[in-house]
N, C-alpha and C positions, 0 to 999 in steps of 0.2 A: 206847919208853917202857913200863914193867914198871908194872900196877896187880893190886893183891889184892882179891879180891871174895869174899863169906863164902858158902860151897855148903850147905845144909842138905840135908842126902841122906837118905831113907828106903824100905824093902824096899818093890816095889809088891805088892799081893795077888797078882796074876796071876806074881809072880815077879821079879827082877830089882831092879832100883833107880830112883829117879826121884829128882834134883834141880830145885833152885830156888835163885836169889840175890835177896834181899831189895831189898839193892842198886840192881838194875835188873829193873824190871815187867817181865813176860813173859818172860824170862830162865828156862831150862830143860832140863833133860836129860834124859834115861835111857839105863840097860844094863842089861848081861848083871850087871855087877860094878860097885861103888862105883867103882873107876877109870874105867872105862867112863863111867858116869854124869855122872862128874865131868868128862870130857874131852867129853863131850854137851854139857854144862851149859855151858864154856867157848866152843865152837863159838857157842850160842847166842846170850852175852854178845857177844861179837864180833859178829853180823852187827847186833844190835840195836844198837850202838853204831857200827858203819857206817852203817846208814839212818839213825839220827837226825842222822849227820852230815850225810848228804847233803840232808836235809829241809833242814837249820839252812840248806846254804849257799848251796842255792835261792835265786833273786831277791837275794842284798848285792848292793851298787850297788859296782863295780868298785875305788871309791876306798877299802870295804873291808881295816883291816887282817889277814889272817890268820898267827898267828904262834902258840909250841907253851909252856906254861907247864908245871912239871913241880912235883909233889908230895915230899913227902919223909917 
């Protein structure tokens, strides 16, 4: 499953780049290069939308359905 998330990237003082997705709290990057940055940023999104997964599925009671809905 492919989702787009908006990266607001800006120069940090001390040099390089530092992002952020609106998107998702805590979600964040940095580099050397806005690429960089943005491939940080990503990494980020990602772990943060694993834990909340794994929070979520914590304690369902077995007869839980889990199944994958897709956006367009």
């Amino acid at each position: 499953m492919k989702f787009e998330f908006t990266a607001i990237v800006e120069a940090a003082p001390e040099g390089g780049y530092w992002a952020v997705c609106p998107e998702v709290p805590g979600a964040n990057g940095q580099g050397e290069t806005v690429d960089d940055a943005k491939l940080s940023l990503r990494d980020g999104i990602r772990l943060i939308l694993e834990d909340r997964l794994e929070d979520m599925c914590r304690g369902l009671p077995a007869e839980a359905i889990q199944t994958v809905v897709t956006s367009e």
